[in-house]
C-alpha positions in Angstrom: 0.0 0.0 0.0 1.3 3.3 -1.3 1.8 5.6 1.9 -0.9 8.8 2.0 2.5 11.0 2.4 3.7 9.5 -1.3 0.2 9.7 -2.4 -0.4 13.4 -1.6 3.0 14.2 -2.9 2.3 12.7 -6.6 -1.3 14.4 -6.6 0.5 17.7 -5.8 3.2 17.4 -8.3 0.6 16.4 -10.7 -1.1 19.4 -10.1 1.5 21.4 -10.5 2.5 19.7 -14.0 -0.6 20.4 -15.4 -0.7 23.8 -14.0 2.8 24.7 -16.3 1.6 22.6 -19.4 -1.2 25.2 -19.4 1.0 27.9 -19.2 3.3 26.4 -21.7 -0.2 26.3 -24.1 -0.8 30.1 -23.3 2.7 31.2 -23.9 2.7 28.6 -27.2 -0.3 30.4 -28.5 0.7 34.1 -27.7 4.1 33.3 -29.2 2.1 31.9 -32.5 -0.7 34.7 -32.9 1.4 37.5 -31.6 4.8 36.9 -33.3 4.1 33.9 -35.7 6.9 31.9 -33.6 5.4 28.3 -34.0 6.7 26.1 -31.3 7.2 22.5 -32.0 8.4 19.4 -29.8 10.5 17.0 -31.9 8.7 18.1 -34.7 5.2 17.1 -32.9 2.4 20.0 -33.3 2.1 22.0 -29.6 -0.4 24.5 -31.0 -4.2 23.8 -30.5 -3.3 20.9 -28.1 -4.7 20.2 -25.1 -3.0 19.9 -21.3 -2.4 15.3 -21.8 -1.5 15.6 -25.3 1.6 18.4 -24.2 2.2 16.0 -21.2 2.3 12.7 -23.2 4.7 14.8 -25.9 7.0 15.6 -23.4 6.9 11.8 -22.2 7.6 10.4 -25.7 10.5 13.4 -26.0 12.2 12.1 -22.8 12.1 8.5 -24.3 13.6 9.7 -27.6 16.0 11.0 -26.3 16.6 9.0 -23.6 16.9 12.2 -21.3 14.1 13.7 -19.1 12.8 16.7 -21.2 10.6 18.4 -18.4 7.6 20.3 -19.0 9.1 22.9 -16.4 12.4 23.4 -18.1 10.0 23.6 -21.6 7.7 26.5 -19.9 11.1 28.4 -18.5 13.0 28.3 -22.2 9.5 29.3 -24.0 9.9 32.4 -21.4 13.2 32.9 -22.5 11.9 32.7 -26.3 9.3 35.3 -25.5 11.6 38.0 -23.6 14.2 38.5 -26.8 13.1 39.5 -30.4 12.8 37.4 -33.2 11.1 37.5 -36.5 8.6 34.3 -37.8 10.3 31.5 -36.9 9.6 27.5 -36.0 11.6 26.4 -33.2 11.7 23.1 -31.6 11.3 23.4 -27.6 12.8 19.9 -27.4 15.8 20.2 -28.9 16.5 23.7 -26.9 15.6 21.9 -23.9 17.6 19.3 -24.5 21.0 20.7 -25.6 20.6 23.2 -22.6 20.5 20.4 -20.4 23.5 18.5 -22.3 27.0 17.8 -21.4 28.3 21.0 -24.2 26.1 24.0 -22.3 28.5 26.1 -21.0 25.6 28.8 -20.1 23.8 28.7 -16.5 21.4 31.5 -17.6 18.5 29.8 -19.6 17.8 33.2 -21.4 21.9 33.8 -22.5 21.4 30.1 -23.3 18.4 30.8 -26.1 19.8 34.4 -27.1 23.0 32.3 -28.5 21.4 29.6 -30.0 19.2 31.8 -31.7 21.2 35.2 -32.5 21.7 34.3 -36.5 17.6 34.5 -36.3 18.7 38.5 -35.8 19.8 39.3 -39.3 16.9 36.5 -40.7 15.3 38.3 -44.2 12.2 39.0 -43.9 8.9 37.2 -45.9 6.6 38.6 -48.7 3.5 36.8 -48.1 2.6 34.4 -50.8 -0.9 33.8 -52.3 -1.9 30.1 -53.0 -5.2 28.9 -54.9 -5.7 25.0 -54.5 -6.6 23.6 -58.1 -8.5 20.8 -57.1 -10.1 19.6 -54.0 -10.0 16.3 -53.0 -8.5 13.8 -50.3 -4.9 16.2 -50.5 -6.4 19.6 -51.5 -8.4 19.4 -48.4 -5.6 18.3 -46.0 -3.9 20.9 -47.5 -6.6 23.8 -46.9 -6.7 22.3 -43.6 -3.3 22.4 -43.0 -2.6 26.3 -44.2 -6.1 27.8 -42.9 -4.5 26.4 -39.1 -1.4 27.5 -39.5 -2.5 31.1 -41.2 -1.6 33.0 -38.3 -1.0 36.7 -39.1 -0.5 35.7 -42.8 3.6 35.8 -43.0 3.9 32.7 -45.1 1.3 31.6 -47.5 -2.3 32.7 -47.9 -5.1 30.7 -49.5 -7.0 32.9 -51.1 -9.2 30.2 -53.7 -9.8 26.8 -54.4 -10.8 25.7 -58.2 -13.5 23.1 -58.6 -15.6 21.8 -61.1 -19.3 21.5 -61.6 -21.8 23.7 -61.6 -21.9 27.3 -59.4 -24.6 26.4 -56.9 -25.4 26.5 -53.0 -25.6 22.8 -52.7 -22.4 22.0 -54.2 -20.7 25.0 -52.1 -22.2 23.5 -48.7 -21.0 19.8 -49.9 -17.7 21.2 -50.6 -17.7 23.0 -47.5 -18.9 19.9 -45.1 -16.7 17.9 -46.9 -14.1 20.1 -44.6 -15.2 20.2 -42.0 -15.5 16.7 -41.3 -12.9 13.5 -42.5 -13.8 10.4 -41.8 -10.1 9.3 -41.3 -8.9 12.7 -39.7 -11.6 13.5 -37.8 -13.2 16.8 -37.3 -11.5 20.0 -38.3 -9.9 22.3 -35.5 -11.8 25.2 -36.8 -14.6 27.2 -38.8 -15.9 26.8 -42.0 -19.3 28.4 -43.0 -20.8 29.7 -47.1 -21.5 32.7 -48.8 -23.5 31.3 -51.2 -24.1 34.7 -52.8 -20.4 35.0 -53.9 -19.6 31.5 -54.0 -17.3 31.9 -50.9 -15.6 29.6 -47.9 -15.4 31.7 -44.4 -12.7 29.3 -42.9 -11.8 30.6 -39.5 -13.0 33.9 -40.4 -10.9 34.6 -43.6 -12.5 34.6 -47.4 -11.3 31.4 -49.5 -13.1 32.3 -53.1 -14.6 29.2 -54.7 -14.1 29.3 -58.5 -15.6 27.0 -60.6 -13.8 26.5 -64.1 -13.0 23.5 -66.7 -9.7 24.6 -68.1 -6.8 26.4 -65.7 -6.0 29.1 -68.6 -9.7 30.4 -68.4 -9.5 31.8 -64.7 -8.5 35.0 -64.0 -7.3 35.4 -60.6 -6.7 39.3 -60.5 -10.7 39.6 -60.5 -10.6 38.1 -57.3 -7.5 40.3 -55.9 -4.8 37.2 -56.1 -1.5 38.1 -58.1 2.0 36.4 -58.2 -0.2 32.7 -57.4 1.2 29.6 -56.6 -1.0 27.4 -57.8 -0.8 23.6 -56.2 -2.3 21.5 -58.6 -3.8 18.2 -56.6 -6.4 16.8 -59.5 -4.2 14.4 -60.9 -5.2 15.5 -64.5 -2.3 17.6 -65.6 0.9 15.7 -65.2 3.2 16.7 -68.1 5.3 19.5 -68.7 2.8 20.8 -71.3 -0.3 20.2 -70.0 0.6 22.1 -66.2 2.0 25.3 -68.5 -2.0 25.6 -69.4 -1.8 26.9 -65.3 0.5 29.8 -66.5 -2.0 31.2 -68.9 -4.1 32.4 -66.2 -3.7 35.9 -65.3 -2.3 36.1 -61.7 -1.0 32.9 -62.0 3.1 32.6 -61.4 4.3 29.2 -60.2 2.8 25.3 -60.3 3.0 22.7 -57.6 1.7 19.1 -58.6 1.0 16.9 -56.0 1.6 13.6 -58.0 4.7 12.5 -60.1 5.4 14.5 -63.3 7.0 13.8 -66.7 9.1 16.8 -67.7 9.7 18.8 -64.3 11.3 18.4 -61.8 10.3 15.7 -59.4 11.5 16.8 -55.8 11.2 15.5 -52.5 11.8 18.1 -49.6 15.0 17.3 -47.6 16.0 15.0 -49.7 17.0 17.3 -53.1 14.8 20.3 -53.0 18.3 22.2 -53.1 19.4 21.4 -56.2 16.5 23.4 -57.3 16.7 27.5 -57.6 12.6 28.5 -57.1 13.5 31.2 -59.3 14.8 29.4 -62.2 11.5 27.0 -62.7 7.8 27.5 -62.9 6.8 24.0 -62.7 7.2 21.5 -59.7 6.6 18.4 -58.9 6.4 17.0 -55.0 6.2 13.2 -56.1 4.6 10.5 -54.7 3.8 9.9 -51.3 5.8 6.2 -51.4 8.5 8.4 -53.0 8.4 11.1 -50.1 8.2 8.1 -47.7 11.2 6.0 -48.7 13.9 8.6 -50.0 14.4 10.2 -46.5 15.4 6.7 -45.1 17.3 5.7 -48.5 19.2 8.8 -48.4 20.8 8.0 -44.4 21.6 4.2 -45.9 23.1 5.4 -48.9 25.6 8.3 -47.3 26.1 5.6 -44.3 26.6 2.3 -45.8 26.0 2.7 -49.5 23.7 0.8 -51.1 24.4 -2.3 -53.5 20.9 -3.1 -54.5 17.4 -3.7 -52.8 13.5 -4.0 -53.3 10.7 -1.9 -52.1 7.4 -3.1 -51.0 4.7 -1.4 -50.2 1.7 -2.4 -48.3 -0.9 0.4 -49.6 -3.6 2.0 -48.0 -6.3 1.6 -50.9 -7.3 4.9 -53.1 -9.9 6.4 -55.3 -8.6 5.0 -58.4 -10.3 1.4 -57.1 -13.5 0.2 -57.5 -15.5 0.1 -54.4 -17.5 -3.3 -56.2 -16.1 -5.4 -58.4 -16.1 -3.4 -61.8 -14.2 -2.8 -65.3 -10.5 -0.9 -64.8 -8.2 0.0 -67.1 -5.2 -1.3 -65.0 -4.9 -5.3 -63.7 -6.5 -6.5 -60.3 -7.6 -2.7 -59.3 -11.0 -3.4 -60.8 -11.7 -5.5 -58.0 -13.3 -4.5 -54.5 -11.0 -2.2 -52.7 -12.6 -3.0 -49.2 -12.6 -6.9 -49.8 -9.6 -7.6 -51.2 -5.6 -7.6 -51.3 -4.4 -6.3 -54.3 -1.0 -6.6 -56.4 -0.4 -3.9 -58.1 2.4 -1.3 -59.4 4.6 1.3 -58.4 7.1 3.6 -59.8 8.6 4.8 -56.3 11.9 2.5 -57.2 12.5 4.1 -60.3 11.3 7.6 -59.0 14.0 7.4 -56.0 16.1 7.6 -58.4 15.1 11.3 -59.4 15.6 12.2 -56.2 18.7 10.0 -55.5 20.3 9.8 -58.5 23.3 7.2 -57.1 19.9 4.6 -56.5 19.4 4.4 -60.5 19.0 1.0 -61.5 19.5 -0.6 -57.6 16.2 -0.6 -56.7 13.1 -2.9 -57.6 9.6 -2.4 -56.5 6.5 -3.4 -56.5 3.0 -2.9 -54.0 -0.1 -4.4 -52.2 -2.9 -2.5 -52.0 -4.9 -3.2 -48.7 -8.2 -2.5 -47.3 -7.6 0.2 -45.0 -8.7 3.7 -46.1 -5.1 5.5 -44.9 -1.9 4.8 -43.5 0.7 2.6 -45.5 4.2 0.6 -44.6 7.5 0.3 -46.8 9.5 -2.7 -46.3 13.1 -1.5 -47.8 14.9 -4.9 -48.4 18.4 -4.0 -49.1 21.9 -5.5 -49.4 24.6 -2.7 -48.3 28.4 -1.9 -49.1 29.2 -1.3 -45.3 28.6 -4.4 -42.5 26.1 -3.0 -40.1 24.2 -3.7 -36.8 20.6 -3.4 -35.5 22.2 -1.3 -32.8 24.4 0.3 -35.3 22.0 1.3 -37.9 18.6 2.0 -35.5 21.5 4.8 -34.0 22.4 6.1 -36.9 18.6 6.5 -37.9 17.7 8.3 -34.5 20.7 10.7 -35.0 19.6 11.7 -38.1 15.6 11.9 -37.2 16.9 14.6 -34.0 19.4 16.5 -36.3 20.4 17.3 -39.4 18.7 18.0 -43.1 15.7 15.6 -42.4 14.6 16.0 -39.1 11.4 17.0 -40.9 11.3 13.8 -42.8 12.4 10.9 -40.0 9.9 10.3 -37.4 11.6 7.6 -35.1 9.1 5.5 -33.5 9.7 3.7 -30.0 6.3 1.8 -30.2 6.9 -2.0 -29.9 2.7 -1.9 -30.5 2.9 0.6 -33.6 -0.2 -0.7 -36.0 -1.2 1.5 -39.0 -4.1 3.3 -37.3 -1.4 4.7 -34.6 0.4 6.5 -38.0 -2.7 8.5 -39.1 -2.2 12.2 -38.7 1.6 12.1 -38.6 3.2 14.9 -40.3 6.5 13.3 -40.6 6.3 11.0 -44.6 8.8 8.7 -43.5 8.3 6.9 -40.0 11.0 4.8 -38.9 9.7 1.2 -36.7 13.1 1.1 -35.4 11.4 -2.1 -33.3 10.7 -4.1 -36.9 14.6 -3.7 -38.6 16.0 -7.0 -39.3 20.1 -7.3 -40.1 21.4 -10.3 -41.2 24.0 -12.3 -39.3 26.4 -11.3 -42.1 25.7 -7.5 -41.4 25.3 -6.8 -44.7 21.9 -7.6 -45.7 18.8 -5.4 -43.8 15.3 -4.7 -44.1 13.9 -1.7 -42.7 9.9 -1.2 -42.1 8.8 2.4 -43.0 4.9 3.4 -41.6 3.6 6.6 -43.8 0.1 8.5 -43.3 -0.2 8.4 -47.1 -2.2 11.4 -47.0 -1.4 13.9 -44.2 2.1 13.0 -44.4 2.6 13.7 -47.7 0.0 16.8 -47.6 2.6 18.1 -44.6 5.7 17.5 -47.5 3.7 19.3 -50.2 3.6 22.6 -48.2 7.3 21.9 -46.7 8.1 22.1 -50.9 5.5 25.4 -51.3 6.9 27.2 -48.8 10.3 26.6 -50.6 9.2 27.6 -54.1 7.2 30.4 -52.6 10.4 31.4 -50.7 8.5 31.9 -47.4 10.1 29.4 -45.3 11.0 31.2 -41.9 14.3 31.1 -39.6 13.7 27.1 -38.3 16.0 25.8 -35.2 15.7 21.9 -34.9 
């Protein structure tokens, strides 16, 4: 029996934890809407969460790292954060917290601590707001919309200002569109407003306009009527996929750049962290953010192949199933996906080996794929079977995988999961493409064969990677410390 002295002494610390998480959410939120500072923890989303979910983020971020990352050192550094100046930024409160904790801190004084990490913030350039329509408005466009309408703020970055649809200009469509939205049947409801103006064909989402234009070619629209210049237009119908048929964007007037969120033949295919700097924003209209698979499997390709090297491998992927399968039974143009998505496992094809390859060009030729499609609605798994130069460990390389997801290029890109229970549904609504089940890796006794498992929310994952790549082209990305 637990003494009442003990017992009174863990309610009151409890209490006192959940006293700072909340004033780690206030200062979170004043930091965001005041400053547009967005706070992360390990690359988790703080803003909009609730007093357990900041408590269980810490808990996880303690694990990670194998270091206690308290939620009262987290609520004294976000102080610190708030007491010096500092333009738009996106800082990670977990990495601060734990490198002013580490063995290297030679500073006592948590604020002289944060000024120095953070003083080349001081001569950061500022941002000229971009404008973004969403051409299209499906399972992505809407993650997307979701996505930029949270994280809006003051307006720094981008700004949706219209979505393109097609179909006819009435109420019913506009409210369909609009509940559509506000509700997702695999990412839940919405953190936020969204009503009509059916008398100018308008979304109110959280308060701000998002025009609704309904056209049946891109070089038809003129965006200036409805006050949007310089556009980037993210292009997430699927439709236009070649170099020709996404130029049709830049006759619009108001129309500048073109994101597609699927592979494309004749522009550049790029996966953010991975090569989106071999790529001047200036120098191209026309960009492609690949496949999710592709998004999922490069960030974890790239560690293997600067670590080890790669000799050759195969990728499979176990695939969520997608709108291009029949529901029933029914006539499709491609093998097996005619049959019942729900019902059934289905072989079918993927270009993600060959399209690493864009992305990685030292991969061309090494890879194989192929994929199952499965009947779950969201959330898919890469299994990376691949022979390598160097002789490895499980210790060896699940290190070297962790070091990379905490630091580095593609901290971004590398979620690295702890969870000896991790099932697909536990994956959904990660914003990380590339989620590393450091408890599934197999290496051979030889060291030199391995195969990796690699979850991916094949929809919010990616959606998260396709505004990484916008804000890049639209050359708003703010000062970052991770």
């Amino acid at each position: 029996m637990v003494p009442t002295t003990t017992y009174e002494k863990e309610l009151a610390f409890q209490a006192d934890r959940r006293k700072a998480t909340t004033e780690f959410i206030k200062i979170v939120s004043d930091l965001w809407y005041d400053k547009s500072i967005e706070i992360v923890l390990f690359k988790n989303q703080v803003i909009d969460k609730n007093v357990s979910d900041i408590i269980h983020l810490h808990e996880y971020a303690g694990e990670f790292v194998q270091k206690p990352i308290s939620i009262f050192d987290s609520v004294e550094i976000l102080r610190a954060i708030s007491s010096i100046p500092l333009p738009p930024a996106k800082l990670d409160i977990g990495k601060l917290t734990y490198e002013f904790h580490s063995d290297d801190n030679t500073f006592d004084n948590v604020k002289e601590f944060v000024f120095d990490k953070l003083k080349t913030a001081q001569n950061y350039k500022s941002i000229e707001p971009k404008d973004v329509v969403l051409y299209g408005f499906g399972r992505i466009g809407r993650l997307v919309a979701r996505e930029l309408m949270s994280k809006t703020g003051k307006g720094n970055q981008m700004r949706l200002r219209a979505i393109v649809v097609r179909g006819k200009d009435t109420s019913e469509n506009l409210e369909k569109r609009a509940s559509l939205l506000r509700t997702d049947s695999v990412h839940g409801i919405f953190n936020g407003t969204v009503n009509t103006d059916h008398e100018n064909q308008k979304l109110i989402i959280n308060g701000t306009t998002v025009h609704v234009i309904y056209a049946n070619a891109p070089e038809e629209i003129d965006y200036t009527a409805y006050g949007i210049s310089n556009a980037l237009i993210i292009d997430n119908t699927g439709a236009f996929r070649t170099k020709e048929q996404l130029e049709r964007h830049l006759k619009a007037k108001g129309a500048e750049k073109v994101l597609l969120t699927a592979p494309g033949k004749g522009i550049a295919n790029i996966v953010h962290g991975v090569n989106h700097l071999e790529y001047d924003p200036d120098s191209a209209q026309l960009f492609s953010a690949a496949s999710c698979t592709t998004n999922a499997i490069s960030p974890i390709l790239k560690v293997i192949e600067e670590t080890l090297g790669i000799k050759h491998g195969h990728l499979e992927t176990i695939h969520a199933y997608t709108n291009d399968q029949n529901l029933v039974d029914n006539m499709h143009s491609k093998y097996r996906r005619g049959r019942a998505a729900a019902l059934n496992m289905v072989i079918t094809e993927t270009g993600a080996g060959e399209a690493v390859a864009k992305a990685l060009p030292s991969l061309q030729g090494k890879l194989t794929s192929n994929a199952i499609r499965v009947p779950v609605p969201n959330g898919s798994l890469a299994i990376l079977n691949i022979e390598v130069d160097q002789k490895t460990s499980l210790e060896g390389i699940n290190t070297m995988i962790k070091k990379y997801a905490l630091e580095g290029d593609l901290v971004e890109q590398i979620k690295y999961s702890l969870n000896k229970e991790l099932v697909s549904s536990d994956i959904i609504s990660t914003s990380a493409p590339s989620i590393y089940d450091s408890c599934a890796t197999i290496v051979s006794d030889t060291g030199k064969k391995i195969v990796l498992y690699i979850w991916y929310d094949n929809e919010y994952g990616y959606s998260h990677q396709v505004i990484r790549l916008a804000k890049y082209i639209a050359k708003v990305r703010r000062f970052t410390y991770y």
